[in-house]
Residue frames as a rotation matrix with the C-alpha (Angstrom) as fourth column:
UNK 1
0.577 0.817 0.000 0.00
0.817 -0.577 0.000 0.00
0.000 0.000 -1.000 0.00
UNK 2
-0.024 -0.657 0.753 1.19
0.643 -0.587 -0.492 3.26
0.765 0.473 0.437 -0.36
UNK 3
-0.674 -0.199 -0.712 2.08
0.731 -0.321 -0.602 5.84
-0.108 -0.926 0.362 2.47
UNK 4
0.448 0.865 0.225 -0.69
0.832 -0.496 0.250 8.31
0.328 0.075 -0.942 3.51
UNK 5
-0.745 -0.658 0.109 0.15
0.601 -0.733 -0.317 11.71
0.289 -0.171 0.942 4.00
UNK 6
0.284 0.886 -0.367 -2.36
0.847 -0.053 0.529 12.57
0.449 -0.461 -0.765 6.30
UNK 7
-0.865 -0.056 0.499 -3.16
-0.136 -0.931 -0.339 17.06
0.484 -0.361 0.798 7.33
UNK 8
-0.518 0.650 -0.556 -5.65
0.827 0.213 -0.521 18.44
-0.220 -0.729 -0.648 9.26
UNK 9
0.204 0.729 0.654 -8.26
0.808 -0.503 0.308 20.98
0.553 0.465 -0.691 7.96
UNK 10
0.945 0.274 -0.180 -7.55
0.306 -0.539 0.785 23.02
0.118 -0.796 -0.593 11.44
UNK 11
0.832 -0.555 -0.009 -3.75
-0.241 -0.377 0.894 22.75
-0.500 -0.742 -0.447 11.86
UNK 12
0.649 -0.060 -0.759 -0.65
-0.761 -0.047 -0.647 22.32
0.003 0.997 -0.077 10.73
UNK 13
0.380 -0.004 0.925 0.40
-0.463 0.865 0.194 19.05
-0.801 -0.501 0.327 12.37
UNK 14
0.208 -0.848 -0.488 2.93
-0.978 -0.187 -0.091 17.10
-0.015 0.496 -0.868 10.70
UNK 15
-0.528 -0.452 0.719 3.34
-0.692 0.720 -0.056 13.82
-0.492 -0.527 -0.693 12.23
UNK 16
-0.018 0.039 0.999 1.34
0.252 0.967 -0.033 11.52
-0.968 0.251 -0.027 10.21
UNK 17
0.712 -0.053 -0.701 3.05
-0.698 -0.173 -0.695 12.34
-0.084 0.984 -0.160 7.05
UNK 18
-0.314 -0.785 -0.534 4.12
-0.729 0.559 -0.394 8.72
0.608 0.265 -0.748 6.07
UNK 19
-0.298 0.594 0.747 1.69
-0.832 0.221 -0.508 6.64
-0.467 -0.773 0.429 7.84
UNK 20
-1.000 0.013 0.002 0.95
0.013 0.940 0.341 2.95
0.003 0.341 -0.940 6.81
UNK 21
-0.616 0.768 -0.176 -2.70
0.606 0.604 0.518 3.39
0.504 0.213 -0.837 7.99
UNK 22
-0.466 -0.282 0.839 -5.36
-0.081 -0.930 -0.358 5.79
0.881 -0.234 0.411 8.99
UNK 23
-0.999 -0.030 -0.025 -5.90
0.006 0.502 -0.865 6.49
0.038 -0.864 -0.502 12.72
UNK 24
-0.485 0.875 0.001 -9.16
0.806 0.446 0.388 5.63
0.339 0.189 -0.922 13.98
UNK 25
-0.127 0.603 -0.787 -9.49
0.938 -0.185 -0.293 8.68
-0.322 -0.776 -0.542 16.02
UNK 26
-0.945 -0.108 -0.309 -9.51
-0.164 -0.660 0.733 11.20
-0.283 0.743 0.606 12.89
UNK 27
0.027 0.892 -0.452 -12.87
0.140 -0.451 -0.882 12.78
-0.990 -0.039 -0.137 12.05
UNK 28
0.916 0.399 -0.048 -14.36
0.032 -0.191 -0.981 13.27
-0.400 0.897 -0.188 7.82
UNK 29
0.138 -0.793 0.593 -11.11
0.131 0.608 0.783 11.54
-0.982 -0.031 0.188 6.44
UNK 30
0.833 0.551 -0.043 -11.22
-0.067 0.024 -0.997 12.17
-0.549 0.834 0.057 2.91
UNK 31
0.143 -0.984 0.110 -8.55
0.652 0.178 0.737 11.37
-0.745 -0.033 0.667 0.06
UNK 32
0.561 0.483 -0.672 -7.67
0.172 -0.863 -0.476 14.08
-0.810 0.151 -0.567 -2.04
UNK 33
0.127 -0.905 -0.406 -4.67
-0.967 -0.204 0.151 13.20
-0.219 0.374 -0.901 -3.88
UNK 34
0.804 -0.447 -0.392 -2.39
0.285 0.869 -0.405 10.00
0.522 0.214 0.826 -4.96
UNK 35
0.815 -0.537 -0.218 1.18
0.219 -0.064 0.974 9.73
-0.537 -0.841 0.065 -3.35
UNK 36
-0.161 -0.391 0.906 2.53
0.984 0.007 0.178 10.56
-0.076 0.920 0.383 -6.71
UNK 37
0.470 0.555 0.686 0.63
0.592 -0.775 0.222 13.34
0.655 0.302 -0.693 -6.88
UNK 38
0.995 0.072 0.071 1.73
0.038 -0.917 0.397 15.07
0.094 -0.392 -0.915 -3.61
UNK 39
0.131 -0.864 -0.487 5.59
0.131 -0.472 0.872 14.82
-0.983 -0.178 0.052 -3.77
UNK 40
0.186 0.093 0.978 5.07
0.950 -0.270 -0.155 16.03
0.249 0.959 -0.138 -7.67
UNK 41
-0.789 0.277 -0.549 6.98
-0.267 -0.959 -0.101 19.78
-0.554 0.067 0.830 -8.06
UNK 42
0.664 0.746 0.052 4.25
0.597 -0.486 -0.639 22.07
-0.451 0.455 -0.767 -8.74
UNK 43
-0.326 -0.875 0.358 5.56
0.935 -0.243 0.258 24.03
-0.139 0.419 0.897 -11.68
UNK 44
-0.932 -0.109 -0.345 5.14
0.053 -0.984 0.168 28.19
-0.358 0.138 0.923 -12.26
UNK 45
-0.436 0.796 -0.420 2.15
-0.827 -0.170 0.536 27.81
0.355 0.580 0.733 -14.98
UNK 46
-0.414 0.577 -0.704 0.50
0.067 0.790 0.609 24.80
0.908 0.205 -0.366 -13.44
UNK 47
-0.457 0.482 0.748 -2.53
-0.689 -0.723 0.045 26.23
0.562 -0.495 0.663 -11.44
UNK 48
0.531 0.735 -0.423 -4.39
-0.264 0.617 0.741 22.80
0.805 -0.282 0.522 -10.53
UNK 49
0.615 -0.224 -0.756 -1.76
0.700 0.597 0.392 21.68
0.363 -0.770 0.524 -7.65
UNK 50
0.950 -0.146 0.274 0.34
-0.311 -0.443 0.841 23.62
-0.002 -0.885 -0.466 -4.38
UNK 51
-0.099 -0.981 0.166 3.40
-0.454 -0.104 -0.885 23.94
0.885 -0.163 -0.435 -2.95
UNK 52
-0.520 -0.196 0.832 1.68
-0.854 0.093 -0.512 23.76
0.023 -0.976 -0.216 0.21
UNK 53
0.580 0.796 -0.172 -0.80
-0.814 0.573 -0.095 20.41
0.023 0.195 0.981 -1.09
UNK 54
-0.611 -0.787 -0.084 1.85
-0.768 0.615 -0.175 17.42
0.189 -0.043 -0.981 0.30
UNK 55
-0.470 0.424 0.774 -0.74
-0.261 0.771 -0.581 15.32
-0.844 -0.475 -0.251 2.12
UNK 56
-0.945 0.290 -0.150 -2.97
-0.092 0.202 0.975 12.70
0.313 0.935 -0.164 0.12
UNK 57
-0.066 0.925 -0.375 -5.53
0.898 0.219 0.381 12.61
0.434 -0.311 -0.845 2.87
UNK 58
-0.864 -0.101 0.493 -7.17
-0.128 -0.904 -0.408 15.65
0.487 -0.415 0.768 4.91
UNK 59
0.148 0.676 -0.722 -9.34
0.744 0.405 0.532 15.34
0.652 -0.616 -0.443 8.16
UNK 60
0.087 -0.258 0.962 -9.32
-0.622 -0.768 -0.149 16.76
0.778 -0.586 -0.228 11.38
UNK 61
-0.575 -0.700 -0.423 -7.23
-0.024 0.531 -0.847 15.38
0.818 -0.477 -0.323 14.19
UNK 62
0.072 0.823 -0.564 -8.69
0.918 0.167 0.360 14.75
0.390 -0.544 -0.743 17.53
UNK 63
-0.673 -0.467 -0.574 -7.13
0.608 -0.791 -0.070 18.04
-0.421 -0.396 0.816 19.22
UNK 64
-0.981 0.160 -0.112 -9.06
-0.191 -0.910 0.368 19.96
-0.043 0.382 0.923 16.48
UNK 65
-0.308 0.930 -0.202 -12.30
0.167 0.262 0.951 18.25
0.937 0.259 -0.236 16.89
UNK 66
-0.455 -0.297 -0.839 -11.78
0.860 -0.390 -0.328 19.29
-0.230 -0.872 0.433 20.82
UNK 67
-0.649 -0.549 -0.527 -11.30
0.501 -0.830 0.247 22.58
-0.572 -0.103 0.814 19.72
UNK 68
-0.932 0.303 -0.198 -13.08
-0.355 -0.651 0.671 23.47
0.075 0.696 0.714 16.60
UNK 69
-0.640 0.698 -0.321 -15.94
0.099 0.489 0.867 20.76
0.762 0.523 -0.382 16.00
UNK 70
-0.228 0.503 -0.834 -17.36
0.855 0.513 0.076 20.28
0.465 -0.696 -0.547 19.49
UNK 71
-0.953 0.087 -0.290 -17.58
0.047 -0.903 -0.427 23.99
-0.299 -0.421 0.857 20.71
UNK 72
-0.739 0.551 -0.388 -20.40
-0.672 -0.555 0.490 24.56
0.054 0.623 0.780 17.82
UNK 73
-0.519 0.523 -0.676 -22.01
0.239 0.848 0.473 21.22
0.821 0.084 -0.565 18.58
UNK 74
-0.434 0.226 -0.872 -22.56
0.820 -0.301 -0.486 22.76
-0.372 -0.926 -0.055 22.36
UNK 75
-0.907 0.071 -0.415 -23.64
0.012 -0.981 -0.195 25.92
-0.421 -0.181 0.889 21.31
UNK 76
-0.815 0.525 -0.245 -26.58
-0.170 0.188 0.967 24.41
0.554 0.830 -0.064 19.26
């Protein structure tokens, strides 16, 4: 299998870039990419991909579901 490169919508958290599998305790997982795709340079005239687009997945860690998700759930 290939390695996930796995961000967080909320932060800029680092640590599971290069992960075998994702964790369980990550919130609206989605892939967005191939692993091809995100260590591909992004060249001057090519508008469809980032510098800053490394990961192939993008969720929100638990820390930011703490933080961001669950405030707005209480406030409802």
């Amino acid at each position: 299998m290939d390695k996930i490169r796995l961000a967080c919508l909320f932060c800029d958290r680092e640590d599971f870039d290069g992960v075998s599998k994702l964790p369980s305790d990550w919130f609206a997982v989605d892939e967005v990419q191939t692993y091809e795709e995100s260590i591909r340079e992004a060249e001057l005239s090519d508008t469809k991909i980032s510098v800053f687009d490394w990961y192939t997945h993008l969720g929100v860690c638990p820390e930011c579901q703490q933080a961001e998700l669950l405030p707005t759930e209480l406030s409802a």
